[in-house]
N, C-alpha and C positions, 0 to 999 in steps of 0.2 A: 295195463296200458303201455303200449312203446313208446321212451320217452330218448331213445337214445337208439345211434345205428350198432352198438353195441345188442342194444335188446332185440332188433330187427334180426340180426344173425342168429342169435340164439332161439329167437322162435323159427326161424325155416329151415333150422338144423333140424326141427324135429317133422317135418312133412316130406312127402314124397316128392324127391326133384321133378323139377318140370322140365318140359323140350323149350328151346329159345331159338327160335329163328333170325339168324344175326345177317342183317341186309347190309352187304358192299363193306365184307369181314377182312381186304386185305389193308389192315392196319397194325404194327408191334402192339401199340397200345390197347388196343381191343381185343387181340389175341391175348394177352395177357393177364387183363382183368376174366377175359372167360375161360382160362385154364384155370386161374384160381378161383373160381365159383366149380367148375367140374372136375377140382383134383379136391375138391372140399365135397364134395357130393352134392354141393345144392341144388344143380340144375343139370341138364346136358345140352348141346350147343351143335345145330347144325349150322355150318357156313354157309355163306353163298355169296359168288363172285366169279372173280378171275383164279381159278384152282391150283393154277399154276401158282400164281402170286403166294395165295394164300397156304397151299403144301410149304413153300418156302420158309414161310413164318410160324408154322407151327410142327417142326422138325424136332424142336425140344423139348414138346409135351409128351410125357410120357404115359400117357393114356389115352388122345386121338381123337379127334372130331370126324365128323361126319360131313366132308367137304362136297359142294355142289357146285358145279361148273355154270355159271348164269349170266346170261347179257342182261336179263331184264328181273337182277335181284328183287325188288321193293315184290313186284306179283309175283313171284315163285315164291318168295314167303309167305306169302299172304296165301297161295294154294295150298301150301300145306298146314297152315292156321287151321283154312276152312275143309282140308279132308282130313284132319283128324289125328296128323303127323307131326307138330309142333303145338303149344300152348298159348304161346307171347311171340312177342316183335323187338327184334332191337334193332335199332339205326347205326348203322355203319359210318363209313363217310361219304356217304352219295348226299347231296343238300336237302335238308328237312322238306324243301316243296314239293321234291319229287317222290319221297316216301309218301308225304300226306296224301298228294292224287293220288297214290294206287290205294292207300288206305280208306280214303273215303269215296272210291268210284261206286255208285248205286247200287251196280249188279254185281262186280267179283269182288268190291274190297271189306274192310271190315267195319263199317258205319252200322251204328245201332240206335245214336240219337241226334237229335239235329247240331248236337255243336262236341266237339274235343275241347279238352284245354291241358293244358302243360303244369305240373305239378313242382317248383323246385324246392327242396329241403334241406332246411342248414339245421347243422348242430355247431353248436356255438359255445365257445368255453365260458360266455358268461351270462347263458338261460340256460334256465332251467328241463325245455324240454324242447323236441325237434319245433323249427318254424317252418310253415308251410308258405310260398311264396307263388303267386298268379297272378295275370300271366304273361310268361318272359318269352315265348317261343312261338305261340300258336295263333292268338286273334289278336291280328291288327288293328281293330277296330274293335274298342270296350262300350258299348253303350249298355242300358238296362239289362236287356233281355239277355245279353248276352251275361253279362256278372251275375244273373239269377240262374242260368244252367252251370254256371261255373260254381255258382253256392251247392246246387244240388250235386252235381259231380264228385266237389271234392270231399262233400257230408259224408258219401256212399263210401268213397275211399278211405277214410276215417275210419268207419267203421270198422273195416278189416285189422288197423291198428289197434283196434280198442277205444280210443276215444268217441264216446257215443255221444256228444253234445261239445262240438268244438266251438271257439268263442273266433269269431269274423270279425275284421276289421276293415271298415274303407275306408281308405289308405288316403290322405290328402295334407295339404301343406296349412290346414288352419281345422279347427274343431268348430266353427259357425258356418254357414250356410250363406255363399257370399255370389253375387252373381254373374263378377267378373273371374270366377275361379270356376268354369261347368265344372267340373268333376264334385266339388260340393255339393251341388245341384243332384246329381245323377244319383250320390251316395244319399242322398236324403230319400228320394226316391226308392232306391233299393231296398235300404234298411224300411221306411215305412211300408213296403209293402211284404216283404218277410221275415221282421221281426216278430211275428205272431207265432211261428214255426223254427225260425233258427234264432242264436244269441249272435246276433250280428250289430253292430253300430258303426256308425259314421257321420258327416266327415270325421274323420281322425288322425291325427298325426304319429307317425310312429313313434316318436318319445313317450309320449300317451299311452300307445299301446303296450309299449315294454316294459312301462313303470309305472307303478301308484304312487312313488314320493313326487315322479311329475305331475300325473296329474291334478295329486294335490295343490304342488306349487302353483300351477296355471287354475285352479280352481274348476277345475273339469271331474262331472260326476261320470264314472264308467263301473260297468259291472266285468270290465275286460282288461282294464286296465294292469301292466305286468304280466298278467296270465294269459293273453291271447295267444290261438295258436295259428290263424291263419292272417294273411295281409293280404287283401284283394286289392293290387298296385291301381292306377288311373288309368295306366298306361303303358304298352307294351315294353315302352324303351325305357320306364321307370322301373319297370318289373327287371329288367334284363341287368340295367345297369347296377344295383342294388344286389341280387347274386353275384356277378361279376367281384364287384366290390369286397363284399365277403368274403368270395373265397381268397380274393388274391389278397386283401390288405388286411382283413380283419381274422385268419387263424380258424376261419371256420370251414368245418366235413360239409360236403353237398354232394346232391344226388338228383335225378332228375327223373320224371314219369309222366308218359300222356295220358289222363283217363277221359272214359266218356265213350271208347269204343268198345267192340265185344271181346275185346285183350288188351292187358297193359301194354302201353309201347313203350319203352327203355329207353329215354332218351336226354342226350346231356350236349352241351358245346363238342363241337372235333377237339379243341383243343386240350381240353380239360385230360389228367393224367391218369394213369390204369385206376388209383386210388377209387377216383371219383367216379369213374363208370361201372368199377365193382359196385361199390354203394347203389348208382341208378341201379344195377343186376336185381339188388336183392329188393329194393324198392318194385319194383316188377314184378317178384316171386311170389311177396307177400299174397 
């Protein structure tokens, strides 16, 4: 099982690199995280953009991309996804909305189920094992159905790390079931309808989640409690703000990935530094 972005490297060292189609690549920071994914052998990287911009910025690489001159990045990656010329998707710095429309337009883009979600993963100096965080980028709008395709989603993605029965939590500010708090509501829901099938519970407070000496204290029975590994947030701007957090205040590696389409998309904040988009890289590769 991957339990660290450590262990993540070391298993896609051992597979055959994949192509990565990098949408709107005239950025240092992006170019740099994928020199150092294709001077490592992990993957290889076509650009696509403004060519000129981008020759500029990658003068130093001494082994060379496969630069494409594009007005309409987001679908000329996605064409060559679907003929058969790149593997994956990475997000450049054109704005997430306009990646997602070409990605999910019916007839050319890459839509396989009815819903995406954004994947973000902290390693943390003081868990145990990678946290999986949903969702911070993609659906504005959390109700049922939607955290039930996002359960199935992220399960499938699991898998490819090893974890074959990940323990879910939904994510809320009290562990009862209260009616001026919906999100309790919605989590009781959830979990009663796919607890049969996944280790999922809720409502749940993250202190809960990350600790059995709390949920002791508070006198909360969980079979998840300290070892959980996924956080299914309420809410978009609770998911976002909470990664956010992390990485800046609290010391922890993050990475970022959309699943749910017919390829991974690679995708993390513009801001965020070569570090952290190398990590989204290989999160992608896996």
């Amino acid at each position: 099982m991957i339990t660290s972005f450590q262990d993540l490297h070391s298993h896609i060292q051992g597979m055959s690199p994949k192509t990565v189609a990098l949408v709107a690549a005239g950025d240092p920071v992006l170019i740099e995280a994928a020199a150092r994914a294709q001077n490592e052998g992990l993957a290889k990287f076509i650009l696509l953009g403004d060519a000129r911009k981008i020759q500029s910025l990658t003068e130093m690489n001494p082994i060379g991309f496969h630069i494409v001159d594009s007005q309409n990045p987001a679908q000329d990656a996605i064409d060559l996804i679907n003929q058969g010329k790149a593997d994956l998707l990475m997000k450049g710095t054109l704005p997430t909305g306009e990646l997602l429309k070409a990605v999910l337009n019916r007839e050319t883009g890459l839509r396989q189920g009815e819903l995406l979600n954004h994947i973000a993963v902290i390693e943390s100096p003081t868990y145990h094992k990678l946290l999986f965080i949903s969702d911070g980028g993609i659906n504005l709008h959390l109700d049922e159905m939607v955290f039930e395709q996002m359960v199935y989603n992220i399960a499938d993605y699991l898998k490819i790390l090893g974890i074959e029965h990940p323990r879910f939590g939904m994510m809320s500010l009290i562990e009862t079931v209260n009616p001026k708090i919906p999100e309790t509501i919605v989590a009781q829901n959830v979990v009663a309808k796919l607890s049969g099938e996944y280790n999922i519970e809720g409502p749940i407070a993250p202190d809960v989640a990350l600790s059995a000496e709390a949920a002791r204290k508070k006198g909360q029975k969980s079979e998840i409690a300290g070892n959980v590994d996924v956080f299914l947030m309420p809410n978009t701007t609770a998911a976002n703000h909470l990664v956010k957090g992390l990485y800046a205040l609290g010391g922890c590696k993050v990475g970022g990935v959309i699943v749910g389409a017919k390829v991974p998309i690679i995708l993390l904040s513009r801001a965020n530094d070569a570090e952290s988009k190398y990590r989204s890289i290989l999160l992608g590769l896996v």
